[in-house]
C-alpha positions in Angstrom: 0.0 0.0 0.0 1.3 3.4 -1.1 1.5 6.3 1.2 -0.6 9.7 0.0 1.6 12.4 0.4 -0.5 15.4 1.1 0.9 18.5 -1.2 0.2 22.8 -0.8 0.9 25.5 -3.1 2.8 27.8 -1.6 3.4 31.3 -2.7 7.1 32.5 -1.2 8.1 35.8 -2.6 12.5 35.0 -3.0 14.8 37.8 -4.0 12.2 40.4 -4.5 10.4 37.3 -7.4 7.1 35.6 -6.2 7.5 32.1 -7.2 4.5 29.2 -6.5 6.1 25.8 -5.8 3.8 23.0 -4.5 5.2 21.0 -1.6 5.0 18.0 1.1 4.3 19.4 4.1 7.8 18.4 5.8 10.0 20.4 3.3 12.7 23.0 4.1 12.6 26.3 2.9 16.7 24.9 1.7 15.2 22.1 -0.3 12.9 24.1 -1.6 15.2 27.3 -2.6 18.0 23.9 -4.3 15.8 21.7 -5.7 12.8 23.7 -7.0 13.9 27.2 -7.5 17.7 26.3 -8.3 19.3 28.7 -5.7 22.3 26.8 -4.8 24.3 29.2 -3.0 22.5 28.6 -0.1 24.2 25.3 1.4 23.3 22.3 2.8 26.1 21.5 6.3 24.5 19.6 9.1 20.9 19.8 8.8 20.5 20.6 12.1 20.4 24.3 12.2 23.7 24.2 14.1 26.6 25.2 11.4 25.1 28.4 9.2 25.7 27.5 6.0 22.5 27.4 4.8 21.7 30.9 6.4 19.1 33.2 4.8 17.5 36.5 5.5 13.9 36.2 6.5 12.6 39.3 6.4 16.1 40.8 7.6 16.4 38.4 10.1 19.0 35.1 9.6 17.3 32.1 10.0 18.9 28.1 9.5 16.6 27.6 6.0 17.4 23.5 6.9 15.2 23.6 9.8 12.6 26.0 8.8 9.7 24.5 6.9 8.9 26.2 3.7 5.7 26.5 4.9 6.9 29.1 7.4 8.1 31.7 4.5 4.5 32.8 3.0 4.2 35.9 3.3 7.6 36.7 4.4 10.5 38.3 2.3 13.2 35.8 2.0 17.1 37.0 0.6 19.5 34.3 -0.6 22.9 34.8 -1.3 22.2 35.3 -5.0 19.9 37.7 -4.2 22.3 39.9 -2.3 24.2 40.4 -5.9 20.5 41.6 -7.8 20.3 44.5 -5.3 19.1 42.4 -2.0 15.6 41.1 -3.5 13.3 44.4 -2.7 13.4 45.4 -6.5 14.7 49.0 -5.7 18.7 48.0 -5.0 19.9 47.1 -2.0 20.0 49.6 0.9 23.3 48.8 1.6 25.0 49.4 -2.1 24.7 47.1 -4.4 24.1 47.5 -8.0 22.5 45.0 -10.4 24.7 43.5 -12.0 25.8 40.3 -10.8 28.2 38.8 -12.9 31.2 41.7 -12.5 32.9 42.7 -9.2 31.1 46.1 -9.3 27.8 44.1 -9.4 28.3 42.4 -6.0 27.1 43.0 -2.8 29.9 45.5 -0.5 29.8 42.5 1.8 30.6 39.9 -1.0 33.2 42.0 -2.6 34.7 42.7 1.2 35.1 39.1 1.7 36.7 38.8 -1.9 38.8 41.5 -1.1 40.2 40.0 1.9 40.4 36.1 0.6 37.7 35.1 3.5 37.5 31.8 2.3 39.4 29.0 1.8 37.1 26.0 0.1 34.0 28.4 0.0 31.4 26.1 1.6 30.5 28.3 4.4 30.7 31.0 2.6 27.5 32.3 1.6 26.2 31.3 4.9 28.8 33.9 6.9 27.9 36.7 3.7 24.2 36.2 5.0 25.1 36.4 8.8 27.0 39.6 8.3 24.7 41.6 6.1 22.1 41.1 9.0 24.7 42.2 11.1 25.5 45.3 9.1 22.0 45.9 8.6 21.1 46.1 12.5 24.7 48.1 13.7 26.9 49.9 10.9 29.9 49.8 13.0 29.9 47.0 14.9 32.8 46.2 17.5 35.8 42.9 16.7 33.4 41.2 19.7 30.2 42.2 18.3 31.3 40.4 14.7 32.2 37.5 16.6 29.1 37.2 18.2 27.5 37.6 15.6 29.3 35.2 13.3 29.6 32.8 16.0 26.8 30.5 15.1 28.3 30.2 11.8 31.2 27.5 11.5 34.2 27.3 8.3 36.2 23.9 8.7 38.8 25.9 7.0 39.7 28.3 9.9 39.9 31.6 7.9 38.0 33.3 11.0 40.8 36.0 11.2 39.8 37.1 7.2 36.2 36.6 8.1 36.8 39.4 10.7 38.7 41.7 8.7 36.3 41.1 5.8 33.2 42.3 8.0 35.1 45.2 9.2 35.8 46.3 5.3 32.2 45.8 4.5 31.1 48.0 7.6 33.7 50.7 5.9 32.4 50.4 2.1 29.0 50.7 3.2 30.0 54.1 5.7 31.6 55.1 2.4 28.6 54.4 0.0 25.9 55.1 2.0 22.6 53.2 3.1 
């Protein structure tokens, strides 16, 4: 005997696009953003919510997107990495800077081109996870203290150990966006 899997349509409005992807019930907002709307910078690391790679902004807030049922986004704004690089998803640029074009350096995020800038990354997994984690950051304090970034960034985990870049690379952001304005 087969098991019915009960299905919704869900409307989740990702990087400033509404997009209506019908799901099982037990899906993650991560499975859904990989598999069905091909947004793969957001990673999968433990699946436990305990690691922040797959870290996304829900409605300016960072949120583990492997624990949160997809169910749980209608009606909220999410940002993925990718979005961050199309002007943060609200259609108008982002507030902190960025332009929209994605493909150049000019096109990326401050915090994305910060982290370039100051080789914050090693094999790149955790990467989009600790962009995520500091643009909320940046968003709540413009100039935040070495301890406040590390607080911040402390639920967010690189096997590689380039915490010391990490840092620098936050503080860099925090001074491009001084420089260019909200």
């Amino acid at each position: 005997m087969t098991e019915k899997v009960e299905t919704a349509s869900l409307r989740l409005h990702v990087n400033g696009e509404t997009h209506v992807v019908s799901v099982s019930a037990e899906r993650t907002l991560l499975s859904v953003l990989r598999d069905d709307l091909d947004l793969t910078g957001t990673k999968y690391g433990c699946g436990e919510a305990q690691c922040g790679a797959c870290i996304v902004l829900l409605d300016d807030d960072p949120v583990p997107a492997c624990a949160l049922p997809a169910a749980s986004a209608v009606g909220r704004a999410v940002l993925t990495f990718e979005g961050l690089a199309k002007g943060g998803g609200d259609g108008e640029g982002d507030r902190l800077g960025a332009v929209r074009a994605p493909l150049d350096g000019e096109g990326l995020h401050p915090v994305q081109r910060a982290f370039i800038a100051e080789t914050a990354m090693q094999c790149g997994y955790c990467t989009p996870g600790m962009i995520m984690q500091a643009v909320a950051l940046l968003r709540r304090q413009a100039r935040p203290s070495d301890a406040e970034i590390v607080h911040a960034m402390n639920g967010n985990l690189c096997r590689c150990g380039v915490y010391p870049q990490i840092l620098r690379a936050v503080r860099r952001a925090a001074e491009l966006l001084a420089v260019q304005g909200p």
